[in-house]
N, C-alpha and C positions, 0 to 999 in steps of 0.2 A: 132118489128119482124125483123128487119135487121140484127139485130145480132145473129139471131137465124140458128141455123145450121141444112138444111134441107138433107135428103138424097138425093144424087144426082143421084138416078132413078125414084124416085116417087114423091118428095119432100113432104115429110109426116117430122115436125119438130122432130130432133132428141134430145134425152135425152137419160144418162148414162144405161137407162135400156133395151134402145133397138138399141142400137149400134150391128150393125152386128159382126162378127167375120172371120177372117183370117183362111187360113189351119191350122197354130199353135195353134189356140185356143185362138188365141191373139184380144185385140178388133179393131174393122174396124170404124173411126170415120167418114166416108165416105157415108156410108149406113147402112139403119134400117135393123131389121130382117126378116123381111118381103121381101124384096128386095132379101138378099145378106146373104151365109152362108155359113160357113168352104170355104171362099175364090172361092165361084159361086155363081153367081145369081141364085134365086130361080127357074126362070121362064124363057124361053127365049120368048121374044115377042118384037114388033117394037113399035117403040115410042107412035105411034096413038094408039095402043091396049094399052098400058099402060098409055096413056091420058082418055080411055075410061070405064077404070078399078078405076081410082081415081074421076072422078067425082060422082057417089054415093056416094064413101067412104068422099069425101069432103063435099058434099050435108046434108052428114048425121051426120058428127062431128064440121059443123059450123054453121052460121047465112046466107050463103047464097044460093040462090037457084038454080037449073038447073042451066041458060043461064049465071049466075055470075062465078059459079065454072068453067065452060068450058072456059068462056073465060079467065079466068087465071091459069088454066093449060095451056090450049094451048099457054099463053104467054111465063107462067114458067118452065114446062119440057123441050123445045126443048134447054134451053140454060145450063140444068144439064150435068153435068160430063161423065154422062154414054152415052149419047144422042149426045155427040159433036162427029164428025167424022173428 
């Protein structure tokens, strides 16, 4: 998984299918689509509400549970792209 390119707002791992997109229509290898679209993010919210947004969706697309997924989001988001200040 190190080499795996996550979006750097939610870090959901990225593939060609769901690479955001740019005001041009061009693709955004940066963030999913979910995230980020025609060059704005979907959502505005602060890191914690979007740490608190991905652990179900984590919970529910892997092998681990509650207290696993929060503690590695809360590892992993603060040090993404969109999150750095």
């Amino acid at each position: 998984m190190d080499d795996m390119k996550l979006c750097q707002s939610c870090s959901m791992p990225l593939t060609d299918e769901i690479y955001a997109t740019n005001k041009d229509g061009s693709a955004n290898d940066e963030y999913c689509i979910y995230c980020y679209k025609d060059g704005d993010f979907t959502y505005d919210c602060t890191m914690e509400e979007m740490i608190e947004r991905c652990i179900p969706l984590t919970v529910e697309n892997s092998d681990m549970d509650e207290k696993a997924a929060t503690e590695l989001l809360n590892n992993l988001i603060p040090q993404l792209k969109r999150w750095q200040k």
